[in-house]
C-alpha positions in Angstrom: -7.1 -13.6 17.9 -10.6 -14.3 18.6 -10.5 -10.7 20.2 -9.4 -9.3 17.1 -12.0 -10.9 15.0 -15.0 -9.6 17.4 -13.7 -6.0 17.6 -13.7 -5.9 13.7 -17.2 -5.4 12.9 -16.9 -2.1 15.8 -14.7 0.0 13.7 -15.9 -0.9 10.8 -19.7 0.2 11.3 -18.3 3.5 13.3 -16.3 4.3 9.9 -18.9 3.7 7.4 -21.5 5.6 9.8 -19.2 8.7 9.9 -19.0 8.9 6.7 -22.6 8.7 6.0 -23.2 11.5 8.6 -20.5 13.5 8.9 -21.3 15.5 5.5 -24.8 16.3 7.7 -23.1 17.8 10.6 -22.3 21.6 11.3 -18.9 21.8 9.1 -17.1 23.1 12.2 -18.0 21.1 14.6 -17.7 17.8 11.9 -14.1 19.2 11.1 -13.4 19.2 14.7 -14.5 15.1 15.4 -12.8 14.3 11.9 -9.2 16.3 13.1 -9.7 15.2 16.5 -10.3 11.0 15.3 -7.9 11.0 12.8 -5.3 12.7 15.5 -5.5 10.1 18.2 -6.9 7.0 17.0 -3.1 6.0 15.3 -2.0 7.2 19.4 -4.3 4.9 21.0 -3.2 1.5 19.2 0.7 2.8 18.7 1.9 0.7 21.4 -0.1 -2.7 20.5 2.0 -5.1 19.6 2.5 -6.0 15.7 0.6 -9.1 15.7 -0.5 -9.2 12.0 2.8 -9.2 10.7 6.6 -9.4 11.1 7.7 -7.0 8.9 8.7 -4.1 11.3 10.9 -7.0 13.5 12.9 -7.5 9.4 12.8 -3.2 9.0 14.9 -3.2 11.9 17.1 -5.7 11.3 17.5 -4.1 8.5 18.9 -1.3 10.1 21.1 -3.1 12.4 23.0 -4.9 9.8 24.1 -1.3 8.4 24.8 0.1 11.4 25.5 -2.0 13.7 28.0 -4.4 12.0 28.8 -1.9 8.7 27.5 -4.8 6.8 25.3 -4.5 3.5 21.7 -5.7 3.8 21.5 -6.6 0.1 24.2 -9.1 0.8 24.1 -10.2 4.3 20.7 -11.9 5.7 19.5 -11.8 9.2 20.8 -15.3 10.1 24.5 -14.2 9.4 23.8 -12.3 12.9 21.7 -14.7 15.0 23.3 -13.2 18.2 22.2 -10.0 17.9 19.4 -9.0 20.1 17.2 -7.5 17.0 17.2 -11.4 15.6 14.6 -13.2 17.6 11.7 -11.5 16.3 13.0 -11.4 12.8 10.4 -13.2 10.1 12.6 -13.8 7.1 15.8 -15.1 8.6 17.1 -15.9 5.5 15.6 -13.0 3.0 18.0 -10.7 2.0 16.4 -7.2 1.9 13.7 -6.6 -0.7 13.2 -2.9 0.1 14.7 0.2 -1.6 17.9 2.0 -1.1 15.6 5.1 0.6 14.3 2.7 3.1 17.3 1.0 4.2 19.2 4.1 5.2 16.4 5.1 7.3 16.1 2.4 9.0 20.1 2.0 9.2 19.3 5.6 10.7 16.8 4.9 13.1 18.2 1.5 14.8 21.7 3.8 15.0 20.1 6.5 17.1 18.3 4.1 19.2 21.6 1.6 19.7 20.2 -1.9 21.6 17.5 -0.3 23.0 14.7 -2.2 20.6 11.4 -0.9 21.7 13.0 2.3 21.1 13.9 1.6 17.7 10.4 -0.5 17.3 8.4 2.4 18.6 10.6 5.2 16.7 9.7 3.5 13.3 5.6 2.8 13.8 6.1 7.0 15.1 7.6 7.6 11.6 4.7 5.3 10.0 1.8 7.2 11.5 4.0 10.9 10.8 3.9 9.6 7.0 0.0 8.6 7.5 -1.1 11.8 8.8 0.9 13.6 5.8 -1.1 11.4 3.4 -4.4 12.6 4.9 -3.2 16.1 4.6 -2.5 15.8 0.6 -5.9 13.6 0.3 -7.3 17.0 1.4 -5.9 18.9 -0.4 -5.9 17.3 -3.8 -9.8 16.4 -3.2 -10.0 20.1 -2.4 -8.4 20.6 -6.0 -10.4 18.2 -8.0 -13.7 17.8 -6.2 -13.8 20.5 -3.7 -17.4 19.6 -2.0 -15.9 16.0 -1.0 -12.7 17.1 0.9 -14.3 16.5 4.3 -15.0 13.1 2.9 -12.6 12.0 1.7 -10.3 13.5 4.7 -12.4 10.8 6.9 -12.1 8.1 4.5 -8.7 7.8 4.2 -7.7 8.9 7.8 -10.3 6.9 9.8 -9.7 3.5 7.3 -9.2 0.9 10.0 -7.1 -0.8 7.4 -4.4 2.1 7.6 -4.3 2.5 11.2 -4.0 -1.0 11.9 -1.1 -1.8 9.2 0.3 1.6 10.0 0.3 1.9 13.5 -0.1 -1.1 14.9 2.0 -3.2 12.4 4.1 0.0 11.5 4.6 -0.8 7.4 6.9 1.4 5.5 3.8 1.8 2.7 2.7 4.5 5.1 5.6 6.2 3.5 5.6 5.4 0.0 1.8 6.7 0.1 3.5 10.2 1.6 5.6 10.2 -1.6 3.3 9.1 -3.8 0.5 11.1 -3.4 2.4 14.0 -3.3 3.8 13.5 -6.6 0.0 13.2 -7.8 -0.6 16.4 -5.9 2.3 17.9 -7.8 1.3 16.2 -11.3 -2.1 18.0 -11.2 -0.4 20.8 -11.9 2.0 19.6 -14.5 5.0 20.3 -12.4 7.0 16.9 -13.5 10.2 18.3 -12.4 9.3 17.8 -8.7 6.4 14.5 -9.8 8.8 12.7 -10.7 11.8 12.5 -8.5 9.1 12.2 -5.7 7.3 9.2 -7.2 11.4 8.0 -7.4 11.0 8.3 -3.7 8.0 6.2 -3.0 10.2 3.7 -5.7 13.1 3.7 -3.1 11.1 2.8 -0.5 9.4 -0.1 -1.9 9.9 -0.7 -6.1 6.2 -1.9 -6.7 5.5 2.3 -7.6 7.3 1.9 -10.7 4.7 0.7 -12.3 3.1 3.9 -12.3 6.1 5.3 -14.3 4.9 4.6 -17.6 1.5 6.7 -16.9 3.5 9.4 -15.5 5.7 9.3 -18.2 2.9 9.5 -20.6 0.7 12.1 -19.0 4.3 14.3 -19.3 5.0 13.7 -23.0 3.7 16.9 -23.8 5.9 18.6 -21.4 9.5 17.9 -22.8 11.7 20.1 -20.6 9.9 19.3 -17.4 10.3 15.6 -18.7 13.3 15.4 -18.5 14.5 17.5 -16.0 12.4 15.5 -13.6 13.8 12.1 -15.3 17.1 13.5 -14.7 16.3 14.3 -10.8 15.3 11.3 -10.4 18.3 9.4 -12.4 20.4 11.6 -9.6 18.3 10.6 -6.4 18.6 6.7 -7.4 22.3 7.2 -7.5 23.2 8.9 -4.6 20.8 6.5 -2.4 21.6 3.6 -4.0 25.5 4.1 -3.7 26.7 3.7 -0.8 24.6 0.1 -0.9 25.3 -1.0 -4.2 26.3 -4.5 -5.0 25.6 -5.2 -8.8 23.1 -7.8 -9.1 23.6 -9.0 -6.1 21.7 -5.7 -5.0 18.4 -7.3 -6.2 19.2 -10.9 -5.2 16.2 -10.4 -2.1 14.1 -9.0 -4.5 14.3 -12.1 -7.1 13.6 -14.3 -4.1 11.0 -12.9 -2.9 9.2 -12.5 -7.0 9.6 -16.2 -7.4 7.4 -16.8 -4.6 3.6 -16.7 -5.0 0.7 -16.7 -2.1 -2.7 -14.9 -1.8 -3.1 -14.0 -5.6 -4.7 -15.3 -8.4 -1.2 -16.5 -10.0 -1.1 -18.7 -6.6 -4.0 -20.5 -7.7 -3.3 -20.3 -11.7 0.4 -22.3 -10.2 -1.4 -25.3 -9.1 -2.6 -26.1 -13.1 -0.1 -24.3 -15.4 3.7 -24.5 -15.5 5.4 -21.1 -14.3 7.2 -20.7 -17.8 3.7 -19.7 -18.9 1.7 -18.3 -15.5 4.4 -15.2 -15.8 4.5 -14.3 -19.2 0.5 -14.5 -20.1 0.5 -12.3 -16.3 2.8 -9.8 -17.7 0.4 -10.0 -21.1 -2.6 -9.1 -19.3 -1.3 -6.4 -17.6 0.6 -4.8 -20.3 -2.8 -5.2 -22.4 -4.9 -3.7 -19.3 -2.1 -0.9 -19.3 -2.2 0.4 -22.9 -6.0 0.4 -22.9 -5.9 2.4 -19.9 -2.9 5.0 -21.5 -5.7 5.1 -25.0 -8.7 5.7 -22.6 -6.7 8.7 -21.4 -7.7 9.0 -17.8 -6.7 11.6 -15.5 -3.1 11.4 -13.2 -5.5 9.7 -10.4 -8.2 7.8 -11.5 -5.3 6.3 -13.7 -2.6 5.3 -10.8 -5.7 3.7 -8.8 -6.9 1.9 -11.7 -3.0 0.4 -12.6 -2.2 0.1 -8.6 -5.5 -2.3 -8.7 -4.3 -3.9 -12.3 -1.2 -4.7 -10.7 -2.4 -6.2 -7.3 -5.1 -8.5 -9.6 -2.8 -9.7 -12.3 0.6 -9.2 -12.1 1.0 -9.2 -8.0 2.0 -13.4 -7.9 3.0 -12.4 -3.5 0.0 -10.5 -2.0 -0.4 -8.8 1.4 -3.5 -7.2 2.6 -1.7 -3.7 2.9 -0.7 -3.9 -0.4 -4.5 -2.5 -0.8 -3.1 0.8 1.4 -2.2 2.2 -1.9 -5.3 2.2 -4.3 -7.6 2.6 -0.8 -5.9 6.3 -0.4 -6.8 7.3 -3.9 -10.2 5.6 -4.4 -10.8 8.6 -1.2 -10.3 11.4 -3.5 -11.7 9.8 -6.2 -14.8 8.8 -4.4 -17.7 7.3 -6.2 -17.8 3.6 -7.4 -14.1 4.2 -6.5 -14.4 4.6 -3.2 -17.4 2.5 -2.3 -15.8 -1.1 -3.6 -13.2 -0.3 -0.7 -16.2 -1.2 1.8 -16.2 -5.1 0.9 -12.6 -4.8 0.1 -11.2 -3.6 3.7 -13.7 -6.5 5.2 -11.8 -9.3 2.9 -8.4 -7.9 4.3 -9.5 -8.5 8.0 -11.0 -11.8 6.8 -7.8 -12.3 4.8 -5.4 -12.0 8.3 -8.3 -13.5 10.6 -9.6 -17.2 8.3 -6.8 -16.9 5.9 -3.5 -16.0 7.3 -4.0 -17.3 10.7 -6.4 -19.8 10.3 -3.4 -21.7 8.1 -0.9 -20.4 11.1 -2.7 -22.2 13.7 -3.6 -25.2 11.2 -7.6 -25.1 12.1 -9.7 -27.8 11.8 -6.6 -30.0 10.4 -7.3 -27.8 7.2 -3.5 -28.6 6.6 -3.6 -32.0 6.0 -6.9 -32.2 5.2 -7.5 -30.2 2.4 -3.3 -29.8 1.1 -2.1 -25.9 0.0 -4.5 -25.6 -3.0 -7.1 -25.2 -0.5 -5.2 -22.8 1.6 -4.1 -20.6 -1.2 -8.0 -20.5 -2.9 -8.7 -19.3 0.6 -6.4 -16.5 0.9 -6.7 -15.6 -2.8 -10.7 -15.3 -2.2 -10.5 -13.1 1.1 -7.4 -11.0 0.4 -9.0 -10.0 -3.3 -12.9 -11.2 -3.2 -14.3 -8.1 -1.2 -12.2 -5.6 -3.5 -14.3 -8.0 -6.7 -17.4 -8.0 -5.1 -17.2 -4.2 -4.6 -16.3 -3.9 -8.3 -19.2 -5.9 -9.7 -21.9 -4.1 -7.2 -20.3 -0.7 -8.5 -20.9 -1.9 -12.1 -24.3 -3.6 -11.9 -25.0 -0.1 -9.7 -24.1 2.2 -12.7 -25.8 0.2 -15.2 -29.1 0.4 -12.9 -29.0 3.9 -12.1 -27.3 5.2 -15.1 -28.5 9.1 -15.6 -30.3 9.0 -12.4 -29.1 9.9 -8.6 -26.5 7.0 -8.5 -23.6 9.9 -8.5 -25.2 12.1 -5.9 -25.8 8.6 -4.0 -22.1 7.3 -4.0 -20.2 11.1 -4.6 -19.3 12.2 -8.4 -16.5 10.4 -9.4 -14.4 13.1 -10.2 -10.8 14.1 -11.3 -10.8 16.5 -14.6 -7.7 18.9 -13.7 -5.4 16.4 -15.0 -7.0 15.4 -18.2 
């Protein structure tokens, strides 16, 4: 652990130097060091063990329940099979699944193909994480090449070399890697109006993990105009959710994980709003701020990107109550095309998510200093609130107090025009 927390800073200095020099370097030779990095640093750290988290150990049991013993993970937990050899590892014993239909039946397809053989099927799925990361740098080019054509190198780097995705991605192997891949090519898509493939891919990303539904309001609105494509792409997607979500289905019970899981709160403001207001008001006045935040974002009219980062980060602030540091994976990958203020608050941000996992997380783990049963949970949860958001706050405020300084001047040449105008 102690390892981990020395061999932060490294990465983390070699990232933000590269992208302070690689727009200086012969565009050739810079494309070549950015292709090559972005290649096989996910390689190098692929077989580290998944020491930040437990998810991939839950992904596969996952799978194993539907293959293995033709059983439905919506309605059968882990512990109902505490002899198989996928169990041990296994966080959330009890949890039934929380993830979409899409994910389930890949990872039903997955542990199938690799039978009992687990490092097989362990391997196999942080392979299929950093396969979906490598796609998502490839449409980060290629919408910044759309938008902002002068940044694509950078923003190539930015998302690629993020120590933040290639330690949740390959090393932890979380199935975000792939709702980014779906996600941002809906944006892609959206930029040029084409809702009848937008949409049914941002149903995608939804039926890997649900949290992108969010985003369907604003990609609703931004196709109003567009009636035909609206609702051909609503109908696509309709037809996608059905046909995945079939052969699992199980009425309510088919959301019984997720219900579990939403009345749980850690690492979020809500956490710390729980420990002096009763939950029959913490969720309602959070849903109120959000839906408030939301509509002033629809008036302001933003474009297709700037407006999914800014209600990705809405969501994550206000309405997330159960917070994980790769949560931040999603608005990370479009504050790199954006750029700008955008980018730049991801700095701080990505250094609270390693402090997040290295004083928050483990630091309660491993019961430090008696913190415990010295200082009780409100202590612990101020912590993990104040690491796992505080760097992505700090960022915002320096952005804002930057603008206001330099307003008119070379603050956008400094930090890289915010830009986005193709999808108005």
């Amino acid at each position: 652990m102690f390892r981990f927390a020395l061999a932060v800073p490294a990465p983390m200095a070699l990232y933000v130097a590269a992208l302070l020099v690689l727009p200086h370097v012969q565009p050739r030779l810079a494309w070549k060091v950015a292709l090559g990095v972005a290649g096989a640093a996910p390689l190098v750290v692929i077989y580290t063990y998944p020491a930040l988290a437990a998810d991939v150990f839950d992904y596969l049991m996952i799978g194993r329940i539907l293959s293995a013993h033709a059983a439905n993970p919506y309605t059968f937990a882990p512990s109902a099979f505490r002899e198989d050899p996928y169990y041990p590892p296994v966080g959330w014993k009890d949890l039934l699944s929380v993830y979409g239909p899409a994910w389930v039946l890949t990872m039903g397809a997955i542990v199938k193909l690799c039978g009992t053989t687990t490092v097989a099927a362990l391997l196999l799925t942080k392979f299929l994480a950093v396969f979906a990361h490598w796609g998502t740098a490839g449409l980060v080019y290629l919408t910044t090449r759309r938008v902002a054509p002068s940044r694509a190198l950078f923003a190539f780097v930015a998302y690629a070399w993020n120590p933040v995705m290639l330690i949740h991605f390959s090393v932890d192997g979380h199935n975000d890697a792939l709702l980014l891949l779906f996600l941002m090519a809906s944006i892609y898509l959206a930029l040029d109006r084409r809702w009848g493939l937008s949409l049914p891919l941002l149903t995608l990303s939804m039926l890997v993990k649900f949290v992108p539904a969010v985003l369907l309001p604003l990609f609703v609105w931004k196709a109003r105009q567009d009636k035909v494509a609206l609702a051909a792409g609503l109908g696509a997607s309709l037809v996608i959710a059905a046909l995945t979500f079939a052969p699992l289905w199980a009425g309510q019970d088919t959301f019984a994980g997720v219900r579990d899981q939403a009345s749980r709160m850690t690492s979020s403001p809500a956490s710390l709003a729980g420990f002096y207001l009763p939950e029959s008001w913490l969720r309602p006045l959070a849903f109120l701020g959000f839906a408030a935040g939301y509509i002033v974002l629809l008036k302001r009219n933003t474009g297709i990107i700037e407006g999914s980062y800014a209600v990705l980060l809405l969501y994550l602030m206000v309405l997330s109550f159960w917070t994980k540091p790769w949560y931040f994976t999603w608005p990370a990958a479009l504050g790199a095309i954006l750029g700008g203020y955008a980018f730049w608050i991801t700095v701080p941000g990505v250094l609270g998510l390693f402090a997040s996992n290295i004083f928050g997380s483990w630091g309660w783990l491993m019961n430090w200093f008696d913190w415990q049963r010295r200082w009780g949970a409100k202590f612990i949860e101020a912590c993990l609130a104040a690491t796992t958001l505080g760097g992505w706050l700090l960022g915002g405020v320096a952005a804002l107090l930057i603008h206001r300084r330099r307003r008119g001047t070379t603050a956008e040449r400094a930090f890289g025009r915010t830009a986005e105008r193709a999808a108005g």
